[in-house]
C-alpha positions, 0 to 999 in steps of 0.5 A, a space after each residue: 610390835 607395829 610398823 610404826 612402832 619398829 620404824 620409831 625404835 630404828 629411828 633411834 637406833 639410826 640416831 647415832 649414826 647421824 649425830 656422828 655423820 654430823 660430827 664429822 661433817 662439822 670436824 671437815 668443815 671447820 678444818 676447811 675453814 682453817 685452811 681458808 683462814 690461813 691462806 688469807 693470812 699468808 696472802 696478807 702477809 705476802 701483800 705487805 711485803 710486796 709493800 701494798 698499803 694497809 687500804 689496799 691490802 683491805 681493799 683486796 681482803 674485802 672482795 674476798 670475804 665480803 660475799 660470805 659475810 653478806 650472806 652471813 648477815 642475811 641469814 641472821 636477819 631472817 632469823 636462820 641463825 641467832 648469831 655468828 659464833 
């Protein structure tokens, strides 16, 4: 067999292991995001019981999300991804 040959066949052999390594990486992420998701919901929650207005509380929200969301949006304008979901 030829070099090339053998490094194809431990390309696919590898392939696995990558697919899994992404798996995983994809499984931690989202359970950040999660956990993210959830502390802003906490710190809504404890906005509107300190009494701050619905403006005022998305005010506050929007510093924190608007970052992301822009980059977001500029990933999807040049076509890096198709959509958000």
């Amino acid at each position: 067999m030829t070099a090339t040959g053998g490094g194809m066949i431990r390309n696919i052999v590898s392939m696995p292991r990558k697919i899994s390594f992404l798996y995983r990486t994809f499984l931690i992420q989202r359970q950040v995001w999660e956990k993210e998701n959830s502390i802003l919901r906490d710190r809504i929650s404890v906005m509107g019981d300190l009494g701050l207005s619905e403006e005022e509380i998305r005010r506050l929200v929007w510093t924190n999300v608007s970052s992301p969301l822009i980059e977001l949006g500029s990933h999807q304008d040049n076509r890096m991804i198709e959509d958000a979901e």
